[in-house]
N, C-alpha and C positions, 0 to 999 in steps of 0.2 A: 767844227771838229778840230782837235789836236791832229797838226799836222809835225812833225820833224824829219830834216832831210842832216842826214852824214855827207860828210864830204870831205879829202885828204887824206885818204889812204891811197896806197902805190905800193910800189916796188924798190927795197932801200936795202942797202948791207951791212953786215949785221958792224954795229956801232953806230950807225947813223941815227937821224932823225924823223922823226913827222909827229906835223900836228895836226889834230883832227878835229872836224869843226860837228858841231848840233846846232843848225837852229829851228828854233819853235814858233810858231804860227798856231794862232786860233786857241789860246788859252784866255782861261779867263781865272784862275786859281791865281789868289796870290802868293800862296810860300807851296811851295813841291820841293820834291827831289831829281834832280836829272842824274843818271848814272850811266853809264860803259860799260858795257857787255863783250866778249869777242867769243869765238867756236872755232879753235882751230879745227884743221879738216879730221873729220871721222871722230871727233869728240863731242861734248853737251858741252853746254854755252856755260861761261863761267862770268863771274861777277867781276870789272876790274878798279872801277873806281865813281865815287859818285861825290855830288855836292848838294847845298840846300840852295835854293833858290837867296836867301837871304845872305848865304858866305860865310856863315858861323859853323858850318860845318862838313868834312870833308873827310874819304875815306878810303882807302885803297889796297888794294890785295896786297899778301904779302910779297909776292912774285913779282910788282910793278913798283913796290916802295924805293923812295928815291932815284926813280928815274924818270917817273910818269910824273905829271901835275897837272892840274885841274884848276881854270879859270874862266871867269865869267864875262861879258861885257851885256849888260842889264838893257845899251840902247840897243840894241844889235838882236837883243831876246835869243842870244846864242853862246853855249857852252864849248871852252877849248879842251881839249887832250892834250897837251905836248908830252911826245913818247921821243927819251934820249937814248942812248946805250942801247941800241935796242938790240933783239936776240933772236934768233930764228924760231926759238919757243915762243918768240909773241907773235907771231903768224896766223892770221886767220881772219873772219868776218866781224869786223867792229860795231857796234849796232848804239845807237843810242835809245832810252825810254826815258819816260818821264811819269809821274803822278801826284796827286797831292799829298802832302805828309800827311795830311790826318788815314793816309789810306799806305803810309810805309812807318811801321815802325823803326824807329834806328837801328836797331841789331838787326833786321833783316833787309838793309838798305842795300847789300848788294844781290840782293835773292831777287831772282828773275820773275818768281812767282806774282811779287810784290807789285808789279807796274802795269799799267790796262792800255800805254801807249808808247809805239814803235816808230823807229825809221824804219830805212827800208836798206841798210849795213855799206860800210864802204870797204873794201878788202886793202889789207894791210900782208905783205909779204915782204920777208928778211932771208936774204939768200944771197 
């Protein structure tokens, strides 16, 4: 089974940093999608940035552009988040998914609907 664990989120003020890690275990797809989810508290889960397994392609809210960025290390089988500037609007539960492309189309790469597998969220708080 796809296994992914988050990890690096905390407690940071607003300007500061973190970077949040995804890695993957027990895949056997070679090109997917991994993307970044977060829920801040008493809202639905929004889409915030995603990548292709291969690095050709990458995509992010419009609420996270140029400050978020998304990176890979392929030994590692683990995805980074680094979140700059960051804002007390970006507060909430981080979550990463993954699935294969032939089962995400690109225009709905950040739709939640789209992916069959979860961590289990690292909480992210700007205050």
């Amino acid at each position: 089974d796809v296994q992914l664990v988050e990890s690096g989120g905390g407690l940071v003020q607003p300007g500061g940093s973190l970077r949040l890690s995804c890695a993957a275990s027990g895949y056997t797809a070679s090109t997917y999608f991994v993307a970044w989810f977060r829920q801040p508290p008493g809202k639905e889960r929004e889409g915030v940035a995603v990548i292709h397994s291969q690095g050709h392609y990458t995509r992010y809210a419009d609420s996270v552009k140029g400050r978020f960025t998304l990176s890979q290390d392929d030994a590692k089988s683990t995805v980074y988040l680094q979140m700059n500037s960051l804002k007390p609007e970006d507060t909430g539960m981080y979550y990463c998914a993954t699935d294969r492309d032939v089962n995400v189309p690109p225009s709905l790469a950040l739709d939640s609907h789209r992916y069959n597998y979860w961590g289990q969220g690292t909480q992210v708080t700007v205050s």
